[in-house]
C-alpha positions as a Python dict, from the first residue, in 0.01 Angstrom:
ca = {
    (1, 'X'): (0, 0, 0),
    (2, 'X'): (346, -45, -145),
    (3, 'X'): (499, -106, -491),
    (4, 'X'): (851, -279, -522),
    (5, 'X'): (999, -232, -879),
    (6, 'X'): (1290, -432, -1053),
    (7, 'X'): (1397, -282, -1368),
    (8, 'X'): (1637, -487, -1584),
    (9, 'X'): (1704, -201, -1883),
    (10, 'X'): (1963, -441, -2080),
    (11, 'X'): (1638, -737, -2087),
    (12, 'X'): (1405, -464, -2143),
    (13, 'X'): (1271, -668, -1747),
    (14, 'X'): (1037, -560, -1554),
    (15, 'X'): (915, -768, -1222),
    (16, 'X'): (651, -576, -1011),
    (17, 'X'): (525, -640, -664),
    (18, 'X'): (226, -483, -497),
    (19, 'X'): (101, -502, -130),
    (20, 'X'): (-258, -391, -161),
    (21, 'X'): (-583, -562, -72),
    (22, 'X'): (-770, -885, -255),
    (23, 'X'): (-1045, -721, -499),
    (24, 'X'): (-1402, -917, -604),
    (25, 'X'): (-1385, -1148, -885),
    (26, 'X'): (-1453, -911, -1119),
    (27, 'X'): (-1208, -671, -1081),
    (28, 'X'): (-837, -661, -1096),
    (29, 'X'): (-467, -472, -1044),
    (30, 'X'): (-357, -305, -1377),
    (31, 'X'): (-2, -160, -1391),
    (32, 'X'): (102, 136, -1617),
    (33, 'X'): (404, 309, -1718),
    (34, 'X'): (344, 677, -1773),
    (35, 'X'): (512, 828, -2057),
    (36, 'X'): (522, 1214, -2163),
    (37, 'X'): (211, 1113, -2431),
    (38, 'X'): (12, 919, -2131),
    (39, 'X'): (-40, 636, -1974),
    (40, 'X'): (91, 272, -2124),
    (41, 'X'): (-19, -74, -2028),
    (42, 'X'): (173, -294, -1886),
    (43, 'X'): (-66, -554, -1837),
    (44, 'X'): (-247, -712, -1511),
    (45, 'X'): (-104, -760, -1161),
    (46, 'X'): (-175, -1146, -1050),
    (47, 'X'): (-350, -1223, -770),
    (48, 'X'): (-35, -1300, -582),
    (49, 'X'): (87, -890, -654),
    (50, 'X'): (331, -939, -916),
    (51, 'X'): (366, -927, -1272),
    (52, 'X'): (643, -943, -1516),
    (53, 'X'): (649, -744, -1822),
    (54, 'X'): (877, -698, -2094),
    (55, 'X'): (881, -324, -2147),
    (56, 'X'): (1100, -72, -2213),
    (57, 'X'): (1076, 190, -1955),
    (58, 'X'): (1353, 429, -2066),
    (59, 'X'): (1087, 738, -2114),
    (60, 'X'): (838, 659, -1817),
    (61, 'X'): (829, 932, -1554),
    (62, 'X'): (639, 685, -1303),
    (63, 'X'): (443, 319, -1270),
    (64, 'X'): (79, 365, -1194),
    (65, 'X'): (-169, 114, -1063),
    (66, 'X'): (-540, 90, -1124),
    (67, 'X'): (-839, -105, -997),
    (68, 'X'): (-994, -218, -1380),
    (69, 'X'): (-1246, -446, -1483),
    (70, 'X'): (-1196, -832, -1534),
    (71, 'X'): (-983, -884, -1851),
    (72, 'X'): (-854, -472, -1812),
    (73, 'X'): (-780, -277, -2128),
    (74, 'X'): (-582, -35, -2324),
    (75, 'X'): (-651, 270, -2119),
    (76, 'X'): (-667, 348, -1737),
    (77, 'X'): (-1066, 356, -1637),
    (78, 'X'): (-1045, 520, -1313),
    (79, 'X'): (-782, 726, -1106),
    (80, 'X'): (-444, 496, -1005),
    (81, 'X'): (-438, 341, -640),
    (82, 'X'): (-60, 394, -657),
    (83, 'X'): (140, 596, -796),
    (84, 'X'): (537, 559, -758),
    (85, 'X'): (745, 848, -1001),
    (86, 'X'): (1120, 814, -1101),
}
């Protein structure tokens, strides 16, 4: 498992790429920035690993993925797959 991130700060950018395993139909990748008050969501991963997200990461100490259910949500569910810190 990998995570490659690209961080434009001046377009406030964001293009993720993950290397992990296909998940049922029912499930899906959620990425995260965590901030000093907790976790923030950044939205889904595709199926193809990547997502772009306009977000400004300027107080995140890390990106954090999770395995959610279809359609995710506003808070992390259960423990991040991957963790990478800055």
């Amino acid at each position: 498992m990998h995570l490659r991130l690209v961080y434009l700060p001046e377009e406030q950018l964001t293009i993720l790429q993950i290397d992990m395993p296909p998940l049922p139909p029912n499930r899906l990748y959620q990425a995260w920035q965590i901030i000093p008050s907790g976790p923030r969501n950044l939205g889904p991963v595709s199926q193809g690993g990547y997502a772009v997200v306009s977000a400004d990461l300027s107080q995140a100490t890390a990106i954090a993925i999770s395995i959610e259910p279809q359609g995710g949500g506003p808070a992390p569910t259960t423990m991040p797959m991957l963790v990478a810190e800055f």
